[in-house]
N, C-alpha and C positions, 0 to 999 in steps of 0.2 A: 383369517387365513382360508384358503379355497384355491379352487383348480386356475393354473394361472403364474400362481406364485413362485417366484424361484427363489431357493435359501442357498447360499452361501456356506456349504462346511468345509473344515479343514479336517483331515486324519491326519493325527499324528500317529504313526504306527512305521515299524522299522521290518517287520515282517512282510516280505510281500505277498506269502498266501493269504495272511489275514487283511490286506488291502483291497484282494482281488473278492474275500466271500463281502468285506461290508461293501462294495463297490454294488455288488451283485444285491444283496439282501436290501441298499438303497433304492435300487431302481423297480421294484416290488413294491415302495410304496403308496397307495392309490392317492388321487388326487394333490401330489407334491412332485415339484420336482425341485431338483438338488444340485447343484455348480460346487463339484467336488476339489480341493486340492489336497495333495496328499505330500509328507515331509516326514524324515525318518529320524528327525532330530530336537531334540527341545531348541535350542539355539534357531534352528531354521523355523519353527513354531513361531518362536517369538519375533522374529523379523518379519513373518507372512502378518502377523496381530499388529506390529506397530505400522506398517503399507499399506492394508487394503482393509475393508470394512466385513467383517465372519461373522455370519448368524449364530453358528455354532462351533464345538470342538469335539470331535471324536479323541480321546487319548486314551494310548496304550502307557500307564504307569512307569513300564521297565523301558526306557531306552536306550543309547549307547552313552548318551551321555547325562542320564539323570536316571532317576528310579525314585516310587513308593510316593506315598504321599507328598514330599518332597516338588514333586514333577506339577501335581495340581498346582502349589500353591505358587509357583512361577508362573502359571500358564492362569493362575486369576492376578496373580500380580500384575503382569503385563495385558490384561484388560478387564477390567472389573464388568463391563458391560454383556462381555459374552456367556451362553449357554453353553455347559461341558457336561460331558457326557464321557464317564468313565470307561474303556473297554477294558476287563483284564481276563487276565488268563487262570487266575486262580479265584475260586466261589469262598470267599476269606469274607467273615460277614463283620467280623471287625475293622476291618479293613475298610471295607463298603460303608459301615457307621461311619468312619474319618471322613470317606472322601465327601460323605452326605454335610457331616459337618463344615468342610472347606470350602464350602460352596460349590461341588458339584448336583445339577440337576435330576442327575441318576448315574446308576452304577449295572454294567450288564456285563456277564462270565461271557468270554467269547465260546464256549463249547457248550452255552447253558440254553439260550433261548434258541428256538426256532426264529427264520424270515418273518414272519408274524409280527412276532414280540418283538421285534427292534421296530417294525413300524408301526405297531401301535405306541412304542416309548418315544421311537425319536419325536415323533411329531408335540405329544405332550410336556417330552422337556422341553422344546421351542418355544409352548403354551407357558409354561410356567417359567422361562424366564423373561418370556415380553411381560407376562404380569408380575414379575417380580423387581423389574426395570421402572415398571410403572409404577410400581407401592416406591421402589427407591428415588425416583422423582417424587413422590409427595414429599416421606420423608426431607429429602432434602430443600422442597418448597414450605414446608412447614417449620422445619429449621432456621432457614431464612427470614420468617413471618418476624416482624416488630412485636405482635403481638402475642403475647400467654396463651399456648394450646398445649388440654388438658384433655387427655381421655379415659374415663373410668368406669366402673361397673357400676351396675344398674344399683347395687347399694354400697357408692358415691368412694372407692376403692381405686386409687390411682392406679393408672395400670401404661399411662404413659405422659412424657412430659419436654417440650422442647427448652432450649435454651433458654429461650425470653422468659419461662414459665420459672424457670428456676433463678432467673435474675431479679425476677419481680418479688418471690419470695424469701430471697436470699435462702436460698436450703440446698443440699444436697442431692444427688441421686438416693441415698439411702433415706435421705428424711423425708423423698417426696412419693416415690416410688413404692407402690405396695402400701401405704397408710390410708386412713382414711381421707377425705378432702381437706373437710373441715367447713366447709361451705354449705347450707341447703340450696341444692340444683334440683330443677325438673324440667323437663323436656320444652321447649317454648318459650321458656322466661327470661327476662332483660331486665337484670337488677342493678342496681349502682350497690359494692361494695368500696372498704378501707381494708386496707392492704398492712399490715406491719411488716415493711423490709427491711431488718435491722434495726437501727437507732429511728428511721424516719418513716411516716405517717404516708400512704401514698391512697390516692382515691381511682378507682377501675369503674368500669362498667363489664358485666360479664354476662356474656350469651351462652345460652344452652339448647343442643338439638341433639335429637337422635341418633347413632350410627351403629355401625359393627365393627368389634374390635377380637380378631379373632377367632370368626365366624358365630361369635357371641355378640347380643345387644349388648348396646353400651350409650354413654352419654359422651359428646364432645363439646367440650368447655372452652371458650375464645373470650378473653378476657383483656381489654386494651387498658391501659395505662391512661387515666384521666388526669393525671396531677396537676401538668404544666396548664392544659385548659379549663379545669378548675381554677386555680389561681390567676390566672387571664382575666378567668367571669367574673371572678371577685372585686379584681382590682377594677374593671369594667364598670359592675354594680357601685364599688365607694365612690371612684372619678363620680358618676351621673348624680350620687347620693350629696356627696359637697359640693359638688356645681350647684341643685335643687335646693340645700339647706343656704349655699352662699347668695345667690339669686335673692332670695326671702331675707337673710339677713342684711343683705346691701339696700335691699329695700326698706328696710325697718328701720336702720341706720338712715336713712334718708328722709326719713318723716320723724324720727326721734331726735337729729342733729337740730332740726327746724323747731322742735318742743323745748329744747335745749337756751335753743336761742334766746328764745323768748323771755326764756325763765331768767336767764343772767341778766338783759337790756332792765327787765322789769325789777329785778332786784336789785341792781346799780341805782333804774331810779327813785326807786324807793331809798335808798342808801342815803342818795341828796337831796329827797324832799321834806325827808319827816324831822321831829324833834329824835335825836339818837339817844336813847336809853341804855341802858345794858341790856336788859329783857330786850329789846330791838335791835340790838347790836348783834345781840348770841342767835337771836332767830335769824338773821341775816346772814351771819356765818355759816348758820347751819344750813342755810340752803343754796350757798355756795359752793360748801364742798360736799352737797349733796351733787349737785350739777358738776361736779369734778368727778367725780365717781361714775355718772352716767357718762361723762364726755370719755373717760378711759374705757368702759364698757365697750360703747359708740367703737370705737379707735379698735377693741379688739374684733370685734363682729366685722367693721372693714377689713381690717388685715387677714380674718381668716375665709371671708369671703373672696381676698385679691382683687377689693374694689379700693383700696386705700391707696391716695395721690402720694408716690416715693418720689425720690431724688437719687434714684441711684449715679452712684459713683465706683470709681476704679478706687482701691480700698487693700491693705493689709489685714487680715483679720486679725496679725497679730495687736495691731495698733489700737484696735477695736475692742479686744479681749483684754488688753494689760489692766487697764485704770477700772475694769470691772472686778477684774483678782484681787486687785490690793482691796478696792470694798468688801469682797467679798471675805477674805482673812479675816477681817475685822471684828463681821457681820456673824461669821459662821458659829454654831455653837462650841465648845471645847471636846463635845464629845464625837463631833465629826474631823474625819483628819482631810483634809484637803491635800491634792496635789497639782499641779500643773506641769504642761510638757508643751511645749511649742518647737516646732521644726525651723531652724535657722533658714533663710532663703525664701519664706512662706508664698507663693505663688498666688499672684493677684486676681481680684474676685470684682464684680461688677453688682456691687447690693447698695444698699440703703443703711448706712450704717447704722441710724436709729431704729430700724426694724431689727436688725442684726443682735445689739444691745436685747433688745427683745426678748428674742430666741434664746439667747445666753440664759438672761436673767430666769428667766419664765423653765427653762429644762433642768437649772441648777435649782431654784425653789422646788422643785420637782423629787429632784432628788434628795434636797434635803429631806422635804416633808415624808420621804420613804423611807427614812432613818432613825426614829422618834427617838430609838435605843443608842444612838451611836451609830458611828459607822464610817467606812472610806470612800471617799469621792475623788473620782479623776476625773481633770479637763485634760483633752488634748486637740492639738492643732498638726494638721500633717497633711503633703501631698500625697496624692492617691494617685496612682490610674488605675482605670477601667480597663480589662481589655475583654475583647469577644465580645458575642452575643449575651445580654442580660434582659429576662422582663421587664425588668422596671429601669434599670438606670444605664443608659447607652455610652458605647465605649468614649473614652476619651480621660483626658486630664482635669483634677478636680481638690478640692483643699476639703478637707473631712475634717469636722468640726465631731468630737466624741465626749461626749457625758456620760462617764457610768459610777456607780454607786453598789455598793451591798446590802441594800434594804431589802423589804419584803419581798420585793419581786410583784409578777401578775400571772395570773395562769389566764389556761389557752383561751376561755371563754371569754380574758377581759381586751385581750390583747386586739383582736379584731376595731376594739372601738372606743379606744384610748382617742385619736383624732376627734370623732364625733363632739360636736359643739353640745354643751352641755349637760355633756356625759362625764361624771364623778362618781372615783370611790371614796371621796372626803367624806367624813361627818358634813351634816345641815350646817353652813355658814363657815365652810372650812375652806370653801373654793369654788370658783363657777360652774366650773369646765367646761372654760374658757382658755387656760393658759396654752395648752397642747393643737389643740382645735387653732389656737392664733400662729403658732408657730410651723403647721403644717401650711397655711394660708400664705405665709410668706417665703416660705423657701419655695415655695411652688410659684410664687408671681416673679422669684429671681431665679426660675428655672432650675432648681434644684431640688433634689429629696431626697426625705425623713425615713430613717426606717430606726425599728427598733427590735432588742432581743429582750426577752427575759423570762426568770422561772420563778415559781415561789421560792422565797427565802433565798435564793442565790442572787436578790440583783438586777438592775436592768443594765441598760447600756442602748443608749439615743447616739444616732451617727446622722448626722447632717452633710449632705456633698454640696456642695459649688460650684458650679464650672469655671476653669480657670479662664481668665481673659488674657488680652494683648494691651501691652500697655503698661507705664507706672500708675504707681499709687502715688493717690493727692494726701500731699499735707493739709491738714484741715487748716481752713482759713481761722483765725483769731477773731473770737466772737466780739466786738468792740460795741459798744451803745454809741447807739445813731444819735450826730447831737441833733437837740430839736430843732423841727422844721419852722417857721414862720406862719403863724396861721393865714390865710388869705378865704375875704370875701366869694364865694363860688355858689352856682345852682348845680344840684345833683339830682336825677332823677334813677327814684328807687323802683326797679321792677320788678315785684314780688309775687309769687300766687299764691303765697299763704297769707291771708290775712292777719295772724297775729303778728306775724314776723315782719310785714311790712309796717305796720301802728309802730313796731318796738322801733325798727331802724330809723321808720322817717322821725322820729320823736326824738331818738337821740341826737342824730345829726342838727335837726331845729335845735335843740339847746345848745349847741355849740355854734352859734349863728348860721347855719346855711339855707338858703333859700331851698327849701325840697318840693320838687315833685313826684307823683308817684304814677306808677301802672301797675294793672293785674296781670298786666299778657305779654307778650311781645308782641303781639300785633298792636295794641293800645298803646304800646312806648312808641313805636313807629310813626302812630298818629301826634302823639306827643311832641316828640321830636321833629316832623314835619312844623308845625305849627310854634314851636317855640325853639328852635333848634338853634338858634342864634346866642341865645340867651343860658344855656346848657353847658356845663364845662366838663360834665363826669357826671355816665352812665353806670350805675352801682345794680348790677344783673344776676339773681338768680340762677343757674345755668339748667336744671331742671325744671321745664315748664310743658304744660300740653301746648300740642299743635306745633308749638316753634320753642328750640330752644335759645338760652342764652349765649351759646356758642354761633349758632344760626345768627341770631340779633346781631351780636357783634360784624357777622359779615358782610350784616345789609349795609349797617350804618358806617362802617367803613370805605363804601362806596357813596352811598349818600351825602357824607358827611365826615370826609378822614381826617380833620380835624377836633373830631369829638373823642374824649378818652372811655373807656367804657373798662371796669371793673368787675371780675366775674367772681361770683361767690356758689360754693357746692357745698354739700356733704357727702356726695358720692354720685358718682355719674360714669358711665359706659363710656363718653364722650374723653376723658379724662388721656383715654387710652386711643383716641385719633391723633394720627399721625399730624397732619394738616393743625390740630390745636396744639399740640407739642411746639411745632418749628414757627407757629404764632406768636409765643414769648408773649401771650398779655398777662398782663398784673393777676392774681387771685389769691385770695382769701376762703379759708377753709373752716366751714360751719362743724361745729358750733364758737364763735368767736367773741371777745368781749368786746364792751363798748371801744374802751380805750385801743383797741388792736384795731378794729373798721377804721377809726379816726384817724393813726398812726399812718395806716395804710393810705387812706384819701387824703392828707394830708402829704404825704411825700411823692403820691401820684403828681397834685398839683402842682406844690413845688417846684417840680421839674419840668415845670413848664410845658 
């Protein structure tokens, strides 16, 4: 403020001597000047405040139509923003307390000060209430903050607290107000705290800096609300975590499917060359369904890496869950009570049913095994919708597949890493942990997900979503046995780059008469085939190979030679998942496979001419 400036007052005052001395006593004071209006009536007060913009308000208390404090609190009603300045006529210092209280900036006896004193006061209450205007715009900027602001004394003494502050902590004015924080703060620091708000766990980050609070030092505490991006990071961190473990497992799977092989071809033929003993017979079995045992391992390590070749289909879950209940009744102990619930109308699903079976199987073993004592177990089948915004599972229509049980439960520590591949709380030889880890892998490759609740001793409860699709559900075709094929004369050339695995295939194949050729590569098939391609009736192709794969191979020789049949054989591959090898419809076989299934296979290939 300075020379220059012109303020806007209003008098309110119904006397006109006293109009005429503060008229007079205003224009005395130095460096201000003043754009007076002057009205005798509350009512005409309040019409001049709601029309035109007043710096201040001179008011005479008694008017014709209002009196006593009464008169103030109309004339801050009708504008919270302006500077009032009491005149009255009587030195009533209780009175003068009130009006101080009602938000007057000062209180002056008209017969009391000299010219002086009204212009050293006016100007000071225009002072104090532009910065009072201005503390009330923080306030109200502050109020508005998303975030927890907290201000207290230097030993950590609440002394004030906005909305957000008090929503964060679920607390009261009284419980926040005047206590102590609860927090170690100092001046500079950026800490990550946990919040208890209520029933629920919340994570902040809280800053702290110096200020004044009441012409006192103080600390001012700004405290956001981390939760949601906490749990972002998390969910961020596990996505990258199963990606990196599925990565590694699909790969293992891909060189153990190939040890696999080998092991069954060689044990088949050892099965038909030796004298059969009993001692040879039992050691044969047992390393058969020792190789059964790794092929299902195998099978869960693709599923939960989402490298495993599905078939999905348009599918009832209902259809899918019935014939596993009635096993399951059978199967269950006496002292668990089973119950089922399925939703009439069950809204169709686009999965793999035998992966599905899976999931079932593998969440209800699950809960069994958390019941040792006894206990209740619900299945249920139900449509859902999603609506709004969610972290993890986006709005839309969906069939919730729900497993819960009353067992032990898992507390907070274990819950994060129940998915994790072989992570177990079973005793040694009790479980992989593998089942959970396989079942997170497949609703996630049929674009669905797993979430679960639970406490100790109350319980869990696994909810599976699905998106619902468009379309009926297939009746599953009638599995009938293919009558036998006719064997025929043929040359197959086997292209393998594992050496065991090609000695095993081209060996069996020769005993079952066919002429075999082999390669390491697909570029040496190529040379092959060049040179004997005539003679060639079915290309039996590895589909993972360096340099070039078997998918690649099939498309040379397609052009080269699009009367050559070519068979493609994996145990997990990226390729699986090309669009372009999908809508290709060639024949495959999926490692680790027995002799008799190869044969089955090349055998109905030929066939068919």
């Amino acid at each position: 403020m300075g020379t220059g400036e012109t303020f806007k007052l209003l008098l309110v005052e119904d006397n006109p001597g006293d109009v005429d001395l503060a008229r007079e006593r205003l224009s005395d004071v130095p460096d201000y000047a003043f754009e007076l209006t002057c009205v005798g009536r509350l009512r005409e007060a309040i019409e001049v405040l709601q029309q035109a913009r007043i710096d201040a308000v001179l008011l005479d208390l008694s008017l014709p139509d209002s009196s006593g404090i009464e008169t103030l609190r109309r004339i801050r009603n009708a504008s919270e923003d302006v500077a009032i300045v009491v005149l009255s006529g009587q030195s009533n210092e209780e009175i003068r307390r009130q009006a101080l209280r009602e938000g007057a900036q000062d209180f002056i006896g008209k017969n009391e000060p000299p010219a002086v004193l009204l212009a050293r006061i006016m100007p000071s209450a225009l002072e104090r209430h532009r910065a009072q205007g201005q503390h009330r715009q923080v306030e109200r900027l502050v109020a508005a903050s998303p975030d927890a602001v907290i201000v207290t004394d230097l030993d950590s003494t609440v002394r004030f607290a906005n909305k957000a502050a008090f929503d964060l902590f679920s607390s009261s004015t009284e419980e926040l107000i005047g206590r102590p924080f609860g927090y170690s703060i100092r001046d500079g620091e950026i800490t990550q705290i946990e919040v208890r708000s209520g029933a629920a766990q919340r994570f902040a980050e809280m800053r702290v800096s110096r200020c004044e609070w009441g012409r006192n030092p103080a600390l001012l505490v700004s405290i956001r609300d981390m939760t949601d991006h906490v749990k972002l990071s998390e969910q961020l961190r596990q996505a990258q975590k199963m990606e990196a473990v599925g990565q590694l497992a699909g790969g293992i799977a891909h060189d153990f499917n190939n040890l696999i092989l080998s092991i069954l071809f060689n044990t088949e033929l050892l099965r038909g060359s030796i004298v059969a003993t009993e001692t040879t017979r039992t050691a044969l079995d047992d390393i058969v369904e020792a190789v059964d045992r790794a092929k299902s391992l195998t099978s869960q390590l693709l599923a939960f890496s989402r490298r495993q070749t599905i078939t999905p289909r348009i599918v009832n879950l209902a259809d899918v869950a019935r014939g596993m209940f009635a096993m399951l009744r059978r199967t269950m102990p006496e002292t668990i009570e089973l119950s089922t619930q399925v939703t009439e109308d069950l809204w169709p699903v686009l999965v793999d049913p035998n992966q599905m079976e899976q999931v079932v199987l593998n969440l209800i073993l699950n809960a069994r095994d958390a019941m040792p004592q006894g206990g209740k177990l619900a299945i249920g089948l139900e449509n859902r919708v999603v609506e709004g915004f969610n972290d993890i599972v986006p709005p839309g229509d969906y069939v919730g597949l729900v497993v819960s049980d009353t067992g032990m439960g898992m507390s907070p520590e274990v819950l994060p890493r129940i998915f994790d591949p072989f992570f177990t709380t079973k005793q040694q030889g009790k479980g992989t942990g593998l089942g959970l880890a396989t079942c997170y892998g497949i609703v996630q490759q049929a674009q669905g997900h797993i979430e679960v609740k639970s406490e100790i001793d109350h319980g869990s409860t696994f909810t599976v979503l699905l998106p619902r699709t468009s379309g009926t559900a297939e009746t599953p075709a009638s599995q009938e046995e293919e009558p036998e094929k006719r064997r025929i004369v043929a040359t197959i050339l086997v292209v393998e780059d594992n050496l065991s695995v090609r000695r095993s295939v081209v060996r069996a194949l020769e005993e079952q008469g066919y002429m075999v050729l082999a390669a390491s590569s697909a570029e040496e098939a190529i040379q092959v085939v060049k040179f004997n391609g005539r003679s060639i009736d079915l290309v039996v192709s590895d589909v993972v190979m360096a340099n070039m794969t078997g998918y690649e191979l099939a498309e040379i020789l397609a052009v080269t030679h699009p009367r050559l049949k070519v068979l493609l054989t994996t145990g997990y591959s990226d390729y699986l998942d090309n669009a372009g090898f999908r809508r290709s419809s060639r024949p495959m076989i999926l490692k680790p496979y027995r002799p008799r299934e190869l044969l089955a296979k090349i055998g109905g290939i030929l066939n068919d001419g």
